[in-house]
N, C-alpha and C positions, 0 to 999 in steps of 0.2 A: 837726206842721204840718197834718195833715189834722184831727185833731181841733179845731185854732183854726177850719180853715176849714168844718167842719160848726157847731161854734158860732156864726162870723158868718154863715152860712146860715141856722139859726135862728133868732138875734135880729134878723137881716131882714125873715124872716117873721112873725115876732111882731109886730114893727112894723106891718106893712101890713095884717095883721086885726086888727079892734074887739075888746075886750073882749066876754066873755062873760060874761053874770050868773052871779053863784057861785052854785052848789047844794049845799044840807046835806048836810051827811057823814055816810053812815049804817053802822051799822058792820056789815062783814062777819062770814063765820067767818074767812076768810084773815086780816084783822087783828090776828095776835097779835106779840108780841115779836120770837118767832121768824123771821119774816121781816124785820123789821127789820135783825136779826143776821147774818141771810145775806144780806142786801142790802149790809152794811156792811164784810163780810168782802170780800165779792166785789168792791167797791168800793176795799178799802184793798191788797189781792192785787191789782188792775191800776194801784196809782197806781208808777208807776216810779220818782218823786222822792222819794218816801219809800225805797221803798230804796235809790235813790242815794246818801242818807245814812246809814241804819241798815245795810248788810251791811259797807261800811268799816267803822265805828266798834265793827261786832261784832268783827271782823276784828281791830282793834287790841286791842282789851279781851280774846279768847283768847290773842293773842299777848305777852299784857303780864308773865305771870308773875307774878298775885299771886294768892292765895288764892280760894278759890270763896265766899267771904262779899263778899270786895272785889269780883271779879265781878258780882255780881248787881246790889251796889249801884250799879255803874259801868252795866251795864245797864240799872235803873229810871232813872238818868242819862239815861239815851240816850232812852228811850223816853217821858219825857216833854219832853226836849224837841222829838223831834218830832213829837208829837201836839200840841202847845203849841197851834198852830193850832187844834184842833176842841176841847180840853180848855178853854181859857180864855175862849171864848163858852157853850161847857155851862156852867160852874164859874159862869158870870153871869147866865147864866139861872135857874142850881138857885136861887143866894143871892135873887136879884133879879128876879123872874120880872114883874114887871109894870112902865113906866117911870113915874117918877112923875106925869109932867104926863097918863099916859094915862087911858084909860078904862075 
């Protein structure tokens, strides 16, 4: 609940100031991969919903009694469904990076 209501705090104010002209991007030394990675770690370590669904379904999948080959695969199960979300907008950009009608 607090974080809905700092987002509509923010898209409030976004609202009520003008746009600002974009300025070129110029690349730092901080810019590497690296921070990207701990950005995303640190982002995917506070999303709660994902583990609301990935510590059950770990859960199930040790307690299930099959082999540690079946394991894994029941794991790569799991784990791509729920990253489905951020994997299948990547996946369409990698194939498909520009739309056609664009520029």
């Amino acid at each position: 609940m607090v974080t809905g209501s700092i987002d509509v705090v923010l898209g409030i104010r976004a609202l009520r100031r003008p746009p600002t002209p974009a300025q070129p991007h110029r690349r730092t030394v901080g810019d590497g991969v690296g921070r990207y990675v701990a950005m995303g770690a640190g982002l995917m370590a506070s999303n709660v919903t994902t583990f609301a669904l990935y510590v059950p379904a770990l859960k199930l999948i040790e307690g299930s009694g099959v082999d540690a080959g079946d394991e894994a695969l029941a794991l790569a199960i799991v784990l791509v469904v729920t990253m489905a979300l951020v994997l299948v907008p990547l996946a369409t950009v990698a194939i498909a990076p520009r739309h056609p009608g664009g520029r």
